[in-house]
Structure formats: structure tokens, C-alpha cells
N, C-alpha and C positions, 0 to 999 in steps of 0.2 A: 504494500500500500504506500501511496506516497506522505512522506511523514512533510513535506513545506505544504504548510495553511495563511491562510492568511492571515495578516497581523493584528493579534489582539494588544491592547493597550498594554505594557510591560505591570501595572499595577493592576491586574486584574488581578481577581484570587479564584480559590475552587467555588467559592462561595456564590458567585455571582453564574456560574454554569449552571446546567440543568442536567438530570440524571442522563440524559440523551446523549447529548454534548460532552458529558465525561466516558458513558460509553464509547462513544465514535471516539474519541480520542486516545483510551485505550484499546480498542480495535483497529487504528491506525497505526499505534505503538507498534503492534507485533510485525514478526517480519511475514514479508510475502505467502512465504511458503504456509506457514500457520495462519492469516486471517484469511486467507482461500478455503482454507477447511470449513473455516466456520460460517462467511459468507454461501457458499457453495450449500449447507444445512439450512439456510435463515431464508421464509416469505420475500418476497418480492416490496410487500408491505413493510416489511421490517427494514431492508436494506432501504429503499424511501426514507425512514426513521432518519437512521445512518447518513441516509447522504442531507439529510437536509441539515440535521444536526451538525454534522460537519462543514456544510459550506457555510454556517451562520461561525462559525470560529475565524479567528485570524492567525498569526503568529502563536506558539504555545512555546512560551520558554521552557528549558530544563526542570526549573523549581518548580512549576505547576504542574509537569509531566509527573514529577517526583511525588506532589502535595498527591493528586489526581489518585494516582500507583497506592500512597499510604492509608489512601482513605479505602480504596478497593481492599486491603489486607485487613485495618480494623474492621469492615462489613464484613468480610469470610470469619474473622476472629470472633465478633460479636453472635454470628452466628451459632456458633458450638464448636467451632472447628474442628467438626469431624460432620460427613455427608453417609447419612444412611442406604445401601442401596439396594436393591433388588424390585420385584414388577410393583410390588404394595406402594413402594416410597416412589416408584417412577410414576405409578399413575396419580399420587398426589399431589407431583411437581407439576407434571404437565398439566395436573386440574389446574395450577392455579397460575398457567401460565397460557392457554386456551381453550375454547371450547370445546364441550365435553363430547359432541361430534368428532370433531378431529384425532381427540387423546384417543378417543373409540377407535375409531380407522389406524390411527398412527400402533395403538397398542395390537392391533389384532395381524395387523402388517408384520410385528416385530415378532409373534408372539407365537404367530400362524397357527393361533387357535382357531382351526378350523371345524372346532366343535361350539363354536358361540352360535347360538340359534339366530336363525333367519330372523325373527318375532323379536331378538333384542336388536340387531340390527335395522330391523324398521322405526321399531320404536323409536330409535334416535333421529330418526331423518325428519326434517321440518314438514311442519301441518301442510302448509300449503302446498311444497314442491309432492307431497306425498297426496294432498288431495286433488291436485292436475292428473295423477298417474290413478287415480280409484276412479274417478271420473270417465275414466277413459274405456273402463271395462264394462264387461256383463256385472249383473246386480249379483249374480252369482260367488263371482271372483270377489267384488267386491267387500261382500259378508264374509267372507272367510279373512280377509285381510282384517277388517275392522272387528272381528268378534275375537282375534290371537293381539288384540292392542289393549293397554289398559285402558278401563273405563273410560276415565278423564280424556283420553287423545281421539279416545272414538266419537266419541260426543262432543269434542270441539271439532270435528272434524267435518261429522252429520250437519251439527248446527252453521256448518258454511256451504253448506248443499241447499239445493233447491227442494222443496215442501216431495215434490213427486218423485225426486232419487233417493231423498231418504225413506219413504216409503216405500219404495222396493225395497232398497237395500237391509233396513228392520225387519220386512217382511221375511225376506231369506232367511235372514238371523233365526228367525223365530222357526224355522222348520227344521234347524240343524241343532244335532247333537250337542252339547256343552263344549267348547274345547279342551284340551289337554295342556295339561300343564307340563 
């Protein structure tokens, strides 16, 4: 990465940056070889973050690189300094760093649990992009979709239906079996 920015006032401090701006800049710290790695894992959204963050920078003297650096070590410090790891602790991290669609997908990618049910899988997929694809079916298909959903998601789902799709599709409901759990 190229470490010349442009020039911030020599008396700035870390104080006056923003968690962003201290990111990007130690993301620019590193060498080539190591911030490719991590840009190359990071949203399209994120590197935006990054680049804007960084062109709002000027000059970064030494001492702030340093200040910047120190303040990254007391956050790991203050943290516990030790990182717990295994799928338990991964998927709390990723909870609380995106949405729990993605951490789904991203965990099931890694994890190749190929025994997660189809029905948890939908159930995470948003109302709407899932009620354009039920819509799209027989009332038939449709009842088997919406009676393996929990409650709550089938009924907001119904109540964005037209009066005459959710009555087929209830109707179905009502001639099939319970489903399984």
C-alpha cells in the first residue's frame, strides 16, 4: 500500500481521527504483501470505508503512526488479551460484526455443514425476496414452504399477499398433514 498521504497538520493528534481513519492508516502501515491479504477478504463496502477514510488524511508523521500503533495494542490489551477460538466464538464474532444472513452463509460455506436443513436456510432469507419466489408458485408449493417457516414469518409473509393467494394458500395448509420437525 502506499504509505505518502497527504499532509495533515504536524499538531494533529490520534484524538482528532476517527476509528476509520486510524484503521486505514494502520492498514496502510503494513506492507504490500500482508494488506492484500486482508483487502482481498474485506466487502467492496468496507474497502469504500478505507479508501475514503484514507483520502480524508494528509501527511501522518512517525509519532502518530506510533501514538495510532499504541493505542491498537492497549485495545487488544484491554480486551483480555487472549482470543477464544473455535465455531461457538467464530459465530459470535461474526454476529457482531454482520448480518446474521451472511454469518449463516459464510458459516455453512466454512463448515460444509451440509446437514443444516433446507427450512433453517429459508428461514433466514428476507420476507420479501422470499415472498416474490412463493408468489411465483402453485398454492400447493406454496403451503409446504410457508407451513416448514415459523409462525411469525409465515404470517408476515401471508399478510403481504393478496386476500385470494392467501386463501388458497391456508386452504392447502389446512388439508396437509402437520409438519415435521
Amino acid at each position: 500500500m502506499n504509505k505518502a498521504v497527504k499532509a495533515l497538520p504536524t499538531s494533529i493528534s490520534a484524538d482528532h481521527l476517527s476509528r476509520s481513519q486510524k484503521a486505514a492508516i494502520v492498514l496502510a502501515s503494513l506492507s504490500a504483501e500482508t494488506a492484500s491479504t486482508i483487502v482481498d477478504d474485506i466487502s467492496d463496502e468496507q474497502l469504500r470505508v478505507f479508501a475514503k477514510a484514507f483520502s480524508e488524511l494528509k501527511s501522518v508523521p512517525p509519532n502518530l503512526l506510533h501514538t495510532i500503533a499504541e493505542e491498537f495494542v492497549a485495545e487488544v490489551e484491554r480486551s483480555g488479551g487472549s482470543l477464544a477460538g473455535g465455531l461457538a466464538e467464530t459465530r459470535l464474532v461474526l454476529g457482531q460484526l454482520a448480518e446474521q444472513e451472511r454469518v449463516d452463509r459464510i458459516l455453512t460455506d466454512l463448515t460444509g455443514e451440509v446437514g443444516v436443513s433446507v427450512w433453517k436456510k429459508i428461514e433466514v432469507i428476507d420476507e420479501q425476496a422470499l415472498l416474490d419466489y412463493i408468489i411465483k408458485q402453485r398454492s400447493t408449493i406454496a403451503a409446504i414452504i410457508l407451513r416448514n417457516l415459523n409462525g411469525d414469518k409465515c404470517a408476515s409473509i401471508l399478510a403481504m399477499t393478496d386476500s385470494e393467494f392467501s386463501r388458497s394458500v391456508l386452504l392447502e395448509m389446512s388439508r396437509m398433514s402437520p409438519p415435521s420437525s
